[in-house]
C-alpha positions in Angstrom: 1.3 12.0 -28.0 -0.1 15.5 -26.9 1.8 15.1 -23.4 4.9 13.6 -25.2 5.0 16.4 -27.1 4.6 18.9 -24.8 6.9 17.8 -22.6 9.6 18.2 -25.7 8.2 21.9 -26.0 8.5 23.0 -22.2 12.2 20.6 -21.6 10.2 20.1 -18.5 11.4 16.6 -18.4 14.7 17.5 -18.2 14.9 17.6 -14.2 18.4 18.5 -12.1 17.3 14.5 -10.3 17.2 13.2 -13.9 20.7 15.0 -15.1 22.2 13.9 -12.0 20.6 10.3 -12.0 21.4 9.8 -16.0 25.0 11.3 -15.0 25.8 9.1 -12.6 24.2 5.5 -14.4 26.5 6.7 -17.4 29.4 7.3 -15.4 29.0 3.4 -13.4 28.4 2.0 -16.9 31.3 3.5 -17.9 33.6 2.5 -15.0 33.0 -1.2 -15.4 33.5 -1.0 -19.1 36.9 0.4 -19.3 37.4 -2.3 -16.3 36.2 -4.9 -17.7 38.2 -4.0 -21.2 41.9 -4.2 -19.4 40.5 -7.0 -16.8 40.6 -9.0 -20.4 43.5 -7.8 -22.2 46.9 -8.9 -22.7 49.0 -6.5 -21.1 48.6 -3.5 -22.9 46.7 -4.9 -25.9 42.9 -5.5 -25.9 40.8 -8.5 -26.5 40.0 -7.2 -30.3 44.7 -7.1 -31.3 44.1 -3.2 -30.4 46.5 -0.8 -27.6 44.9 -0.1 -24.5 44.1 3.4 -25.7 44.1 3.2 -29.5 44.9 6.2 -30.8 47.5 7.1 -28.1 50.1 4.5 -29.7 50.3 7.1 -32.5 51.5 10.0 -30.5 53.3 8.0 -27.9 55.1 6.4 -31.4 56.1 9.7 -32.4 57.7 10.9 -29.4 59.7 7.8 -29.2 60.7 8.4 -32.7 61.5 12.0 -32.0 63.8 10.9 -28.7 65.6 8.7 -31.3 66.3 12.0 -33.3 64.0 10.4 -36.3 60.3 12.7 -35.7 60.4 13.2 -39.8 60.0 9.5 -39.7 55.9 9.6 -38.0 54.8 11.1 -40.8 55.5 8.1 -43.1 53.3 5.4 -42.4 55.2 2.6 -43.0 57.7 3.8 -40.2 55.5 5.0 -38.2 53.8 1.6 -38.0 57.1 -0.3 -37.2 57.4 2.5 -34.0 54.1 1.7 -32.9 54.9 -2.3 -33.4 57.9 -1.8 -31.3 56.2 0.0 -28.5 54.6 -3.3 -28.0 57.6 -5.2 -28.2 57.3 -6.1 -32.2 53.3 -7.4 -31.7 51.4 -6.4 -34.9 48.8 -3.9 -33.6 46.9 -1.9 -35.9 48.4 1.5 -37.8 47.2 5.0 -36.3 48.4 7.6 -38.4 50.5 10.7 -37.4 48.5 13.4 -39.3 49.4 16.7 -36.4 51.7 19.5 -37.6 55.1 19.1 -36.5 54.7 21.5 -32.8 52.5 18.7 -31.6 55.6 16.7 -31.1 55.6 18.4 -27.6 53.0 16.4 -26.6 54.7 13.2 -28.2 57.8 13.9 -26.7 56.7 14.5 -23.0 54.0 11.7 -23.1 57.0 9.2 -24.6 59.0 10.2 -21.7 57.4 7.5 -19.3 56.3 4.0 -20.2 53.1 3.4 -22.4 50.5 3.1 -19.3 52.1 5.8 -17.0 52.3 8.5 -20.5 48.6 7.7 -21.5 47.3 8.3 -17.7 49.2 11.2 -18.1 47.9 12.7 -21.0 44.2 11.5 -20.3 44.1 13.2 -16.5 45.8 16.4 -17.5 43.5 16.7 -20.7 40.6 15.7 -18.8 41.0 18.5 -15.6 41.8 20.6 -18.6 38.3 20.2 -20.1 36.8 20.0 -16.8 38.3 23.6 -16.3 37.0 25.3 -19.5 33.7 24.1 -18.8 33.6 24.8 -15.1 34.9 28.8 -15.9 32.1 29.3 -18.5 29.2 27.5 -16.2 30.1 28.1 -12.8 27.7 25.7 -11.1 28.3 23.2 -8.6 26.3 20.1 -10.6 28.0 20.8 -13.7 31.1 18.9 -12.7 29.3 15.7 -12.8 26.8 16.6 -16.3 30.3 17.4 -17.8 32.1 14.0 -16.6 29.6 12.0 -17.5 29.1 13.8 -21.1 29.5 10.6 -23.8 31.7 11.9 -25.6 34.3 12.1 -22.4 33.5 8.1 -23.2 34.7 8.1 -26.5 37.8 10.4 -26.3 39.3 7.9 -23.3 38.4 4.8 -25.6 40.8 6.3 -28.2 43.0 8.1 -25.8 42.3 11.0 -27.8 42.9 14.9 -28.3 39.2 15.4 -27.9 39.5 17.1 -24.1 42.8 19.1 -25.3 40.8 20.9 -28.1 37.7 21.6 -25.9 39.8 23.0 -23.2 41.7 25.5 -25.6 38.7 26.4 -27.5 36.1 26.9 -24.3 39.5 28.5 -22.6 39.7 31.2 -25.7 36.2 32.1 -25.9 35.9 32.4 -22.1 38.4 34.5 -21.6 38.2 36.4 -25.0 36.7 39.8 -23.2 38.9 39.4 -19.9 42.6 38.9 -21.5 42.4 39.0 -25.2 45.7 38.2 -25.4 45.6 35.0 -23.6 42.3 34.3 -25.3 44.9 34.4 -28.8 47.6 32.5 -27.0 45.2 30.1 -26.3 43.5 29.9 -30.2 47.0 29.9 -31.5 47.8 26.5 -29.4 44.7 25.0 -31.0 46.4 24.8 -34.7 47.4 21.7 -33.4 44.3 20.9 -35.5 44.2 23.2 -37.9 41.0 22.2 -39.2 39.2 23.3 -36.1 40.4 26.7 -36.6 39.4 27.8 -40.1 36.3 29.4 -38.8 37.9 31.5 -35.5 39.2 34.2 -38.3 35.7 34.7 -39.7 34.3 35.3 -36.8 37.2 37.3 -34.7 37.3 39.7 -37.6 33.6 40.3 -37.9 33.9 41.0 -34.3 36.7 43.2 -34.3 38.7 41.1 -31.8 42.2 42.7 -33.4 44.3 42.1 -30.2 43.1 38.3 -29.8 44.0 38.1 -33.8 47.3 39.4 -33.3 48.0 37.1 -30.6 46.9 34.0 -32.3 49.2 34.6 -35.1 52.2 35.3 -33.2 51.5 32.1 -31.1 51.7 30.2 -34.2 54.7 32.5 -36.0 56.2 31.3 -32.4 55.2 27.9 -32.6 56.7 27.1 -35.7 60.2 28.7 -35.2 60.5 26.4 -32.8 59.6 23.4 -34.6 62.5 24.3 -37.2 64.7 25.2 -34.5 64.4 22.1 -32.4 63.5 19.6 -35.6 64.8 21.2 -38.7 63.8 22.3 -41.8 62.9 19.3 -43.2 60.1 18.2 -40.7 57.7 20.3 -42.5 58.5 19.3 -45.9 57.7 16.0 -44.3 54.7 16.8 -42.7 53.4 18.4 -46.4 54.3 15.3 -48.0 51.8 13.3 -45.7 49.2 15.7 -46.1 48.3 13.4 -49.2 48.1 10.6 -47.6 45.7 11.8 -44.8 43.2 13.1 -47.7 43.0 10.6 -50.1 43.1 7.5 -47.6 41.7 8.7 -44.4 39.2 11.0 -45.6 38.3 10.7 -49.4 38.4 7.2 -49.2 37.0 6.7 -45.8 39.7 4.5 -44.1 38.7 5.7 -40.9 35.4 5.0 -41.5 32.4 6.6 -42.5 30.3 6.2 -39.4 33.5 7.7 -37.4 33.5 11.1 -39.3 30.7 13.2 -38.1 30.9 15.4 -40.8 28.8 16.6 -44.0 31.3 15.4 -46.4 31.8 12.1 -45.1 27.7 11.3 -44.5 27.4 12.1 -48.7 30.4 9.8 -49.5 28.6 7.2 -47.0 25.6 7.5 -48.9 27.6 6.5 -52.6 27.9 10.2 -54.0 31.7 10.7 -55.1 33.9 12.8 -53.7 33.6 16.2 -55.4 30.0 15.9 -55.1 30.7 15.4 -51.0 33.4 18.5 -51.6 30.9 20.5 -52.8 28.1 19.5 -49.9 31.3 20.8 -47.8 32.5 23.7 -49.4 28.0 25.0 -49.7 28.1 24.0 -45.6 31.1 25.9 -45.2 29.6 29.3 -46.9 26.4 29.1 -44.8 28.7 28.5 -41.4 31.1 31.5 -42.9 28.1 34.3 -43.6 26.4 33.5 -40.1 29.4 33.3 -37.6 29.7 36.7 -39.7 26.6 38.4 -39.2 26.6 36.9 -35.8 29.5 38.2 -34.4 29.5 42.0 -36.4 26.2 42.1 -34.1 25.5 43.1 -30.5 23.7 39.6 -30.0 24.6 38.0 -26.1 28.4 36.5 -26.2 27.1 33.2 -25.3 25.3 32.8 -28.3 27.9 34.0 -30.6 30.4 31.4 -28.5 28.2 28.6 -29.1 27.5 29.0 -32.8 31.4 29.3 -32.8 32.2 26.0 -31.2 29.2 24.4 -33.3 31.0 25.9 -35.8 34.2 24.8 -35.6 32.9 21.4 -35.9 30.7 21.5 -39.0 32.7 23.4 -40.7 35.4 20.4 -41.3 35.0 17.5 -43.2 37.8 15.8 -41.1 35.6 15.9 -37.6 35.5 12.5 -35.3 32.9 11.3 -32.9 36.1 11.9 -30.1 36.0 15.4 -31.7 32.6 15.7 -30.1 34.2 16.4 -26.6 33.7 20.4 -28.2 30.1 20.1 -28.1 30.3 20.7 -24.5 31.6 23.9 -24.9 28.7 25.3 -27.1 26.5 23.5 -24.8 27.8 25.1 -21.9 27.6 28.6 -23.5 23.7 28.2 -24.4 23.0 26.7 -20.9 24.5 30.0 -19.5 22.5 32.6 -21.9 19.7 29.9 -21.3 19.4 30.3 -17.4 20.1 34.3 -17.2 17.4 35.1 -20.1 15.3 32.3 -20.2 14.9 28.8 -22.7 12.4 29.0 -25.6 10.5 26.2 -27.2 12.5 22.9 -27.6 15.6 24.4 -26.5 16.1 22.2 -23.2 15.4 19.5 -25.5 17.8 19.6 -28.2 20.7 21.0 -25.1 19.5 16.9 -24.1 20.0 15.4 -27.6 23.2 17.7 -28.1 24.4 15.9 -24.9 23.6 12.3 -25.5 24.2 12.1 -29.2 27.7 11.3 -28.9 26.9 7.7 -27.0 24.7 6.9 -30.3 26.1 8.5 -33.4 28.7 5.9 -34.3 26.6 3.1 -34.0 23.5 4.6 -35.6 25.6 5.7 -38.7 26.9 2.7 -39.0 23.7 0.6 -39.1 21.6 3.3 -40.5 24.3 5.5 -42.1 22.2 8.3 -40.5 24.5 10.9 -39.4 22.7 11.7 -36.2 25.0 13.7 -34.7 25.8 15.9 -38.1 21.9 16.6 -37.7 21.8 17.1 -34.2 24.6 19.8 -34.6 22.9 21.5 -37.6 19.5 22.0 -35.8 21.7 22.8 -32.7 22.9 25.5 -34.6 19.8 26.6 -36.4 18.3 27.1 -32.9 21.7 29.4 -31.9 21.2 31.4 -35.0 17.3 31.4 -33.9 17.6 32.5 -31.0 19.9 35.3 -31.7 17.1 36.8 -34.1 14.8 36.5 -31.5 16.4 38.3 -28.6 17.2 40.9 -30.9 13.9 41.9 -32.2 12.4 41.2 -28.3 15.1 43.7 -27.4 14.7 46.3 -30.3 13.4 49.8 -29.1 9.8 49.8 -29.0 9.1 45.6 -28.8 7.0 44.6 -25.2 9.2 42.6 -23.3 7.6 39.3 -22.6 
């Protein structure tokens, strides 16, 4: 036990052979998967009545609705279910809500413009070298490419043909380019209120920091954003779009109709464990102070960028109580960020270890919380960012005038 745990301590065990082997066994296991799971369908519908791609019928839906001149129509369900139906010719597949605000029909739109198989390649390749990208700018190392491919959570985002690469992209895009070109940094944050959940934290913290240019350009990417959205789908799209706002709380998130062990959030592992839902508000809301006041005090300090970039992105996804296991796909970005302040200053105890859990946690979390209704990957992300926040103290005092340097 005394090796066991030492090994934890050091992250010894945690060899480039090991990264790369576990890389590449997750990557094979993966490949015959996904073949084996349209070697068995039915055209485009799986063995289990769901599309090849799940989610994607939502937004692939949408933007045949919106070619039809009818995109107020995806935000009421029971439309937006017959759309989905008749992208596979009238077969009754299971409804995938359209809960984005109305500028993401962009995506719809372009992605509708092909048939269902060529329009989800489409969106998961571009989304994919996208994320790919972000990670490779902030950790400019050759192996990365395959530790970042084979990351489980690229798993679950392709499963569900999901937005999980998109947001990691724009997120590790903004904070890598945040001290280059501020402006393209806010350009790039102002694209992200495609989930606007993801975002209510990126104020906090560019304010504390002083980032006014980056702020600026944020909000007129979104002031831009949603002129056209009125421009090119009217007025009423929004009304529309606020109307199914209730919807997505009370049945998708309050009552769980997503399910529990799919929302990696605070809120959703107190409503899993029988509390009611202000109780599980209030869990969020205490979360959401604690997140607030650190990201504060973090970025108003002179603390290494990569820490304050990884308690961001950590951030971003415990401070929501609408956060999926596709959602996950972000956790590369904070990881990424450590890893780099990691290998120019040095890892203290247990951090190579939890970078390890951080990485693997999205292959387990769903299945563990479901069983166990253990939120494993709420807790992995806590302690991931208790060690940011840590850290940060530490290399502050170690670098205060007057402290030996180790």
């Amino acid at each position: 036990m005394t090796h066991i745990w030492q090994g934890l301590r050091s992250g010894e065990w945690v060899t480039a052979a090991r990264m790369r082997g576990y890389s590449v066994i997750l990557l094979g296991l993966f490949v015959l998967v996904f073949a084996g799971w349209i070697a068995v369908s039915d055209g485009l519908i799986s063995s289990n009545g769901q599309p090849i791609g799940t989610d994607f019928s939502n937004v692939y839906a949408a933007g045949t609705l919106t070619w039809q001149g009818r995109a107020a129509d995806a935000y009421a369900p029971a439309l937006q279910h017959a759309a989905e139906k008749a992208v596979f010719d009238g077969r009754d597949v299971p409804f995938y809500g359209w809960h984005y605000p109305p500028f993401f029909f962009a995506v719809a739109v372009l992605v509708a413009a092909v048939p269902y198989a060529w329009g989800l390649a489409l969106w998961l390749v571009a989304s994919f070298a996208a994320y790919l990208a972000a990670i490779r700018a902030i950790l400019p190392r050759h192996e990365n490419w395959l530790v970042a491919a084979a990351f489980p959570a690229v798993f679950v985002n392709v499963g569900h043909g999901q937005n999980g690469f998109l947001t990691a992209a724009l997120l590790g895009g903004a904070l890598h380019w945040l001290d280059r070109r501020p402006w393209l940094a806010g350009v790039l944050i102002g694209l992200l209120a495609y989930k606007p959940q993801f975002g209510v934290l990126i104020p906090v913290a560019l304010l504390a920091g002083g980032r006014w240019r980056t702020v600026g350009a944020a909000a007129a990417t979104v002031a831009t954003l949603v002129a056209i959205s009125f421009a090119m789908l009217g007025s009423g799209i929004w009304q529309a779009f606020a109307d199914s706002m209730n919807f997505t709380q009370t049945v998708v998130l309050e009552q769980g109709g997503t399910g529990w062990e799919k929302i990696q959030s605070i809120f959703s592992a107190v409503r899993a464990c029988g509390a009611n839902v202000p109780t599980a508000y209030a869990a969020q809301a205490s979360l959401f102070a604690i997140l607030a006041a650190s990201l504060a005090w973090l970025w108003h300090s002179d603390v290494a960028f990569e820490l304050k970039a990884a308690a961001l992105a950590l951030g971003c996804l415990l401070a929501t109580p609408y956060v999926l296991d596709y959602d996950l796909v972000v956790l590369a970005v904070a990881i990424a960020f450590f890893v780099r302040h990691g290998l120019r200053h040095g890892f203290r105890d247990f951090e190579i270890s939890l970078l390890a859990a951080a990485w693997i946690v999205p292959l387990l979390s769903r299945s563990i919380a479901g069983v166990t209704y253990i939120p494993l990957a709420l807790l992995v992300e806590l302690a991931f960012f208790g060690v940011v926040l840590r850290r940060a103290a530490l290399d502050r005092v170690s670098h205060a005038p007057g402290v030996a340097q180790a």
